[in-house]
N, C-alpha and C positions, 0 to 999 in steps of 0.2 A: 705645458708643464709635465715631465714624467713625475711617474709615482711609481712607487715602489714598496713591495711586500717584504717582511723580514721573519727569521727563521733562527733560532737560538738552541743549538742544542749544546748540553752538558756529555763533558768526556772524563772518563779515569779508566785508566788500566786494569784495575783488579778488585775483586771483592772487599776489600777494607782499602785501596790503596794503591799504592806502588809508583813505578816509575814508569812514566807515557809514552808507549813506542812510536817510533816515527813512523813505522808501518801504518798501526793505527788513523794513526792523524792522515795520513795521507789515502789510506783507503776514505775512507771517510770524504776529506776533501773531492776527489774524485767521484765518487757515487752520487756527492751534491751536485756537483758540475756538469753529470749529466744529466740533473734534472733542471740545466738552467739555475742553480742556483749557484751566488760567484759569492766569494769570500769577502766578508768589510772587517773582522776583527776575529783576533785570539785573546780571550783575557785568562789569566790564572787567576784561579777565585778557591775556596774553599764549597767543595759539592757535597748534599746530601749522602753521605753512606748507607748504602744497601744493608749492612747489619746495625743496628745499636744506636742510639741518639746525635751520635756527634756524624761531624763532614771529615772529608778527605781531600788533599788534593787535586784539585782536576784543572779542567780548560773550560769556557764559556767560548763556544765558535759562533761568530755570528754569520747569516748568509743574506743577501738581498737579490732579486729579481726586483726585473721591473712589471706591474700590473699590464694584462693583457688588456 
């Protein structure tokens, strides 16, 4: 049976916000994937904001490898 580890990181563009460059996301992807880790999901979620109480638009990327 494989097993497999998972890895979730939170994305936004900008200090309060904004709109998600494809650059981004794809650097991103990329730097994952050379660490072995392979994409299972993009969600849009509402992420913590760096300034003030409330969230901001972002992405929820999730990543899976399999356990060595």
């Amino acid at each position: 049976m494989r097993r497999f580890t998972y890895k979730v990181v939170e994305v936004r563009e900008k200090l309060i916000g904004g709109k998600m460059s494809g650059g981004k996301l794809e650097k991103l992807l990329n730097d994952h994937a050379a660490d072995g880790w392979q994409l299972k999901a993009i969600t849009a979620t509402e992420v913590k904001g760096r300034v003030g109480p409330g969230g901001v638009e972002g992405l929820l990327v999730t990543f899976e490898r399999p356990v060595q």
